[in-house]
C-alpha atoms as an extended CHARMM CRD file, in Angstrom:
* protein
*
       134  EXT
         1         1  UNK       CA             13.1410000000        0.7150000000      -10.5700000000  PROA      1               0.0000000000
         2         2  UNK       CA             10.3130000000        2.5080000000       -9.1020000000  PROA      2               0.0000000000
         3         3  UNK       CA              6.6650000000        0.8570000000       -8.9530000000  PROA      3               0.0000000000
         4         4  UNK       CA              4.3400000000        3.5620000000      -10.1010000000  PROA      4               0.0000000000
         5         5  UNK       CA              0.1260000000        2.7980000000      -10.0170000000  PROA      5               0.0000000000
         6         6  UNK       CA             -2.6370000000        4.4730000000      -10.3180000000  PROA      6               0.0000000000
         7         7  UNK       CA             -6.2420000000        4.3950000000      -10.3480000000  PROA      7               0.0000000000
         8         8  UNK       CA             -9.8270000000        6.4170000000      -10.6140000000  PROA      8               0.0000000000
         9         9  UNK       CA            -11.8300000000        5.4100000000       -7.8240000000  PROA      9               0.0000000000
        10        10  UNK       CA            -15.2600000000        7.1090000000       -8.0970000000  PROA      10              0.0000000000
        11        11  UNK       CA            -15.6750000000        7.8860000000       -4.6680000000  PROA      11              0.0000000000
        12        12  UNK       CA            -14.9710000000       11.4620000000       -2.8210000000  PROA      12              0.0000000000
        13        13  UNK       CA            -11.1230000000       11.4380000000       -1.2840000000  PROA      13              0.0000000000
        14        14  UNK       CA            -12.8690000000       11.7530000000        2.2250000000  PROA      14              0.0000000000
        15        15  UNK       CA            -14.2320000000        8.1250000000        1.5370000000  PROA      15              0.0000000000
        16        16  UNK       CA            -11.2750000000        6.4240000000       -0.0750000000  PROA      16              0.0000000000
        17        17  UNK       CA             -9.1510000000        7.8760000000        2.8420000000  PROA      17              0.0000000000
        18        18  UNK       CA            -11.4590000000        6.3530000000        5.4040000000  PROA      18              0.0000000000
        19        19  UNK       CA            -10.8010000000        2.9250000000        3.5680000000  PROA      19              0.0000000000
        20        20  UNK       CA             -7.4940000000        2.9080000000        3.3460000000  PROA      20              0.0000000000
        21        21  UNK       CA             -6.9700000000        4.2830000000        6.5760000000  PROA      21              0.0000000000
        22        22  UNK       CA             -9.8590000000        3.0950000000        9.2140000000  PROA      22              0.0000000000
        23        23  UNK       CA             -9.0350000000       -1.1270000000       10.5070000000  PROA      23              0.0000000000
        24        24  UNK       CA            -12.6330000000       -2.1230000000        9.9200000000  PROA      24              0.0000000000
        25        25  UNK       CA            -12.9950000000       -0.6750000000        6.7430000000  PROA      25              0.0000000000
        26        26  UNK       CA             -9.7410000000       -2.0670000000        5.2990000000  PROA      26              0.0000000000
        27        27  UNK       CA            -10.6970000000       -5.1470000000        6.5100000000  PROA      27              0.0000000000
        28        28  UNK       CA            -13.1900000000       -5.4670000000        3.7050000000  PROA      28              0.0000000000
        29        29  UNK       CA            -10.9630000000       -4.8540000000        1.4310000000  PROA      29              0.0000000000
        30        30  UNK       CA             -7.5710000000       -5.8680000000        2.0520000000  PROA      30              0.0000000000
        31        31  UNK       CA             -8.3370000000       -7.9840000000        5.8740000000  PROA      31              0.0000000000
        32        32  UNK       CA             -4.0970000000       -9.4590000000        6.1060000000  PROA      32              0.0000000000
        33        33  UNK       CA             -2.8950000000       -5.8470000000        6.7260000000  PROA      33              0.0000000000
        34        34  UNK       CA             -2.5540000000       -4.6440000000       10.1180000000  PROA      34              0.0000000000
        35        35  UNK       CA             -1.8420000000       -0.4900000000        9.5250000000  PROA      35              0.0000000000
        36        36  UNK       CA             -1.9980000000        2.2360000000       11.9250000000  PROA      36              0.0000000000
        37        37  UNK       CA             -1.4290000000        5.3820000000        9.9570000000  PROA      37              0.0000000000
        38        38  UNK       CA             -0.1650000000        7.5030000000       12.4770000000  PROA      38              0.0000000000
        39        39  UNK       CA              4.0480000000        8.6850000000       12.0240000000  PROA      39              0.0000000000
        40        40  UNK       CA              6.0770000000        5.8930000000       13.8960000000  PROA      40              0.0000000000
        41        41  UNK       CA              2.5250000000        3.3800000000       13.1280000000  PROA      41              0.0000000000
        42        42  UNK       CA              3.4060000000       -0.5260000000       12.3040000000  PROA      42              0.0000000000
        43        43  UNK       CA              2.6720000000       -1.6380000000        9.6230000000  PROA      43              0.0000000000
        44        44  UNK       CA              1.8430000000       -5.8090000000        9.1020000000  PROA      44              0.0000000000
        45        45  UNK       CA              1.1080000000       -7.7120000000        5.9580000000  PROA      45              0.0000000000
        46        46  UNK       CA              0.3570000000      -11.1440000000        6.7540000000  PROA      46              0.0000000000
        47        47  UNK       CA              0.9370000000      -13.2540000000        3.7550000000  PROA      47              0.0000000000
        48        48  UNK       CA              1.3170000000      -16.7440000000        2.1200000000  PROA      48              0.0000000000
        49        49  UNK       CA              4.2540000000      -16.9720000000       -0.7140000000  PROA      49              0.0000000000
        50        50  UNK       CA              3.4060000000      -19.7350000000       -3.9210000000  PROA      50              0.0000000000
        51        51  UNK       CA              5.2030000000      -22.5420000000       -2.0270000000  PROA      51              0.0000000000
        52        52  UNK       CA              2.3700000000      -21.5850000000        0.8920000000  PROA      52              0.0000000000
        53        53  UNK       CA              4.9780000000      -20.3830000000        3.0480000000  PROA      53              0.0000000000
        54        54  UNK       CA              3.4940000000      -17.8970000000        5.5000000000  PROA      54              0.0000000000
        55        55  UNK       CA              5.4070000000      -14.5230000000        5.2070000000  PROA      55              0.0000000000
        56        56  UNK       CA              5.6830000000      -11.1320000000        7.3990000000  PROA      56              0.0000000000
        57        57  UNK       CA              6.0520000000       -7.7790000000        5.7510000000  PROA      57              0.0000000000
        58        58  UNK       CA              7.1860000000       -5.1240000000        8.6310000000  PROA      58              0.0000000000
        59        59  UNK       CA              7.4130000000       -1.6970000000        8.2210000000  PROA      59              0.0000000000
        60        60  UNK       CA              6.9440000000        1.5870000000       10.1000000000  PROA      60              0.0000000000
        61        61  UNK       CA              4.1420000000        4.7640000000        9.4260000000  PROA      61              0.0000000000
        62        62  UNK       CA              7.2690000000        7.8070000000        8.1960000000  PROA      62              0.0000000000
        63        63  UNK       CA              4.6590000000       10.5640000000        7.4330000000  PROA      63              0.0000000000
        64        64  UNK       CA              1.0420000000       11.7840000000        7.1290000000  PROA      64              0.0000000000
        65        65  UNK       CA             -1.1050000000       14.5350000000        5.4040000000  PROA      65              0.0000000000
        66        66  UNK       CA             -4.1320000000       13.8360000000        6.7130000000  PROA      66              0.0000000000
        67        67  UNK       CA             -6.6620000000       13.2050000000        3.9890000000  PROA      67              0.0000000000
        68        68  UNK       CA             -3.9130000000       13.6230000000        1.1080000000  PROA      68              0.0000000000
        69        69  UNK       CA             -1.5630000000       11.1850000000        1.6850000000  PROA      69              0.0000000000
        70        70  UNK       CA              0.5170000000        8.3860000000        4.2810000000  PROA      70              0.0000000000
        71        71  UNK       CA              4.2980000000        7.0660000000        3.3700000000  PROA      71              0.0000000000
        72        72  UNK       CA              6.2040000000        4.2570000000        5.1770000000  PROA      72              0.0000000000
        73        73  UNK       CA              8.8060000000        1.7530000000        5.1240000000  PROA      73              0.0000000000
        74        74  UNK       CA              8.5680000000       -1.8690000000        4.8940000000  PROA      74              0.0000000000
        75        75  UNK       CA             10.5420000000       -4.7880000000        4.3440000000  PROA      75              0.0000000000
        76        76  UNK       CA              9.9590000000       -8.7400000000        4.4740000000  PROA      76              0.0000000000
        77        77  UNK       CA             12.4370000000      -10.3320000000        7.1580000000  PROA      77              0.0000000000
        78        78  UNK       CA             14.4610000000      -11.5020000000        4.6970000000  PROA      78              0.0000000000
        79        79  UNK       CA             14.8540000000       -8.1960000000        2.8700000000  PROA      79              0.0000000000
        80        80  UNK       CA             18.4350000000       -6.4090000000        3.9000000000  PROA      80              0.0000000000
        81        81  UNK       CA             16.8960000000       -2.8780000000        2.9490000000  PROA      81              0.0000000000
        82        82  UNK       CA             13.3890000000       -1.4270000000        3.3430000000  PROA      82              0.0000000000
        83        83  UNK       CA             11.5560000000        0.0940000000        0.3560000000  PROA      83              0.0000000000
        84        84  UNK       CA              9.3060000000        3.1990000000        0.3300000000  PROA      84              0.0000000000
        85        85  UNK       CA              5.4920000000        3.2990000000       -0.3590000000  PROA      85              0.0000000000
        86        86  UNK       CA              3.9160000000        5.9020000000       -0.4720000000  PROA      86              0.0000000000
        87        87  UNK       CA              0.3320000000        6.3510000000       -1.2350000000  PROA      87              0.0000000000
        88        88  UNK       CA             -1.6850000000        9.5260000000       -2.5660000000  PROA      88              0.0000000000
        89        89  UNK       CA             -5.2850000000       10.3420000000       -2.9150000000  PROA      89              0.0000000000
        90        90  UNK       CA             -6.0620000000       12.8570000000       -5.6200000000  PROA      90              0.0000000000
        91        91  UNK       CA             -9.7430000000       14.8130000000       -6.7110000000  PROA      91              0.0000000000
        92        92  UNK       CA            -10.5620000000       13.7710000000       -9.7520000000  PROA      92              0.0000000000
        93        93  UNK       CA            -14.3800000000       15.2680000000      -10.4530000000  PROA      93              0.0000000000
        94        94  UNK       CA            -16.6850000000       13.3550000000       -8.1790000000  PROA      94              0.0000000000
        95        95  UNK       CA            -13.9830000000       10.8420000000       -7.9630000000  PROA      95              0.0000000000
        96        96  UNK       CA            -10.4180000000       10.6860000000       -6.4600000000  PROA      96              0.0000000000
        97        97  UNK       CA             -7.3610000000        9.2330000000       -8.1360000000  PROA      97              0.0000000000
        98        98  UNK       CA             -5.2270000000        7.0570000000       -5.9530000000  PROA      98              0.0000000000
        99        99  UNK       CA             -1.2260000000        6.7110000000       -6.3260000000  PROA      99              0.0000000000
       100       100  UNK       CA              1.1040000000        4.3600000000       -5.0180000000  PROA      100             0.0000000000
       101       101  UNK       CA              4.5390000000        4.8100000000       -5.7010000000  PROA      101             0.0000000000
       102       102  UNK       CA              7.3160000000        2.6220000000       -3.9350000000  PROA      102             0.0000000000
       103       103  UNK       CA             10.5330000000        3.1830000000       -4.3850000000  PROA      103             0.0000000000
       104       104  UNK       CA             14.2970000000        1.9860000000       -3.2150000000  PROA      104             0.0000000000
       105       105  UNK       CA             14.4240000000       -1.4620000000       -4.9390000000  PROA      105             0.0000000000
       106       106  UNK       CA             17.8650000000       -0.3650000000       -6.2500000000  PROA      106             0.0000000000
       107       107  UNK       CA             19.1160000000       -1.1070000000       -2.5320000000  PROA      107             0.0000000000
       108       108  UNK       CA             17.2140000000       -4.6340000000       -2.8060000000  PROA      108             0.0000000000
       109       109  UNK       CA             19.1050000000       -7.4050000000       -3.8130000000  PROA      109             0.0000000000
       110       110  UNK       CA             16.7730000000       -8.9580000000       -7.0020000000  PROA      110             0.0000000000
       111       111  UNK       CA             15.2810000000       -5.8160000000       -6.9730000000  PROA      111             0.0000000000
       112       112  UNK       CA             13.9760000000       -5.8420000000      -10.2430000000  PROA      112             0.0000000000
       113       113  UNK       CA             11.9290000000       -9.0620000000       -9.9990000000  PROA      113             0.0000000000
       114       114  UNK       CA             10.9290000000       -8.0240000000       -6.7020000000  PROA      114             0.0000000000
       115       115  UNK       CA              9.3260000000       -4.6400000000       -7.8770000000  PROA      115             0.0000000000
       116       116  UNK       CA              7.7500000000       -6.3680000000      -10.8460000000  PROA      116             0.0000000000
       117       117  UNK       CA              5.6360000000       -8.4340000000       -7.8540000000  PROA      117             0.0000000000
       118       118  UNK       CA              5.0140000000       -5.9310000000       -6.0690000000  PROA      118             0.0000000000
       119       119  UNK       CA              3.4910000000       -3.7640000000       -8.8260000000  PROA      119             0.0000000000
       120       120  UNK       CA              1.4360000000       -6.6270000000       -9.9040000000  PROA      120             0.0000000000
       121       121  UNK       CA              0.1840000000       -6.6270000000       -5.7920000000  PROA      121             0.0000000000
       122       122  UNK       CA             -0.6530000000       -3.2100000000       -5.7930000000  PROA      122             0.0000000000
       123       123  UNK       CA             -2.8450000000       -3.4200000000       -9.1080000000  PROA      123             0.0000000000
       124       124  UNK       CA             -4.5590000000       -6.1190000000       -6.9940000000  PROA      124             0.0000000000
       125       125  UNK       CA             -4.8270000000       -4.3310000000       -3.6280000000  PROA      125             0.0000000000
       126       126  UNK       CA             -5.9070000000       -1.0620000000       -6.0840000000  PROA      126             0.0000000000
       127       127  UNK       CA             -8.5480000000       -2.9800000000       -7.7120000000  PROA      127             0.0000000000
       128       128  UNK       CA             -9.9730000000       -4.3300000000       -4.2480000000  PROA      128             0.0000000000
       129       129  UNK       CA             -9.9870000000       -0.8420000000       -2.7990000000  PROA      129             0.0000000000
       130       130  UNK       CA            -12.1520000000        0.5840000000       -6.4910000000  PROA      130             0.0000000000
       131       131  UNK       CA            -14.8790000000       -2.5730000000       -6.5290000000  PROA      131             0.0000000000
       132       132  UNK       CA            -15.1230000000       -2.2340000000       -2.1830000000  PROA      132             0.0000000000
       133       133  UNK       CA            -16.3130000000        1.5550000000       -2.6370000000  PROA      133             0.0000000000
       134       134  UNK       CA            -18.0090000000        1.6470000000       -5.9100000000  PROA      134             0.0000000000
């Protein structure tokens, strides 16, 4: 189980790094995170579940490239075992591709359903990130 997306975003990597990466730019786009994306950074997503339920996703900033790409850990509180994003900016022509890949639901009890959400998230979160810089 591995949640694999992608997406053209036609804006120069320098720009779609400064969005994912800079507080008030993110907060345009995706303004529940709190993300410092520096190695041993926290990572915070503020969130309501369907019942309305507010939620806390924790996690913790494991590696950078500068520019290329940022990977961390993060787990909601009632999650035994952390799962791995990692997230990848690409040149694509005038345009960069970005990647998210999170991995480790095996560990995660109802893993499967759990990475099915998730994906469906990140197509969101992608899609926010492509219409805030185009």
């Amino acid at each position: 189980m591995i949640v694999d997306e992608s997406l053209l975003i036609q804006a120069p990597p320098e720009r779609v790094w400064r969005a994912l990466t800079d507080a008030l730019d993110r907060a345009e786009w995706w303004g529940y995170i709190d993300l410092d994306v520096t190695v041993g950074g926290k990572v915070e997503e503020r969130w309501s579940d369907d019942s309305g339920h507010p939620m806390l996703t924790e996690g913790v900033v494991t590696e950078v490239e500068e520019g290329r790409m940022f990977r961390f850990t993060w787990s909601d509180a009632e999650q035994p075992v952390a799962t791995t994003v990692e997230i990848t900016l690409t040149p694509a022509g005038a345009g960069t591709v970005v990647t998210v890949l999170e991995t480790g639901w095996e560990h995660v009890p109802g893993g499967a359903a759990l990475a099915a959400d998730h994906r469906a998230g990140w197509r969101v979160h992608l899609t926010n990130l492509r219409r805030y810089l185009q």
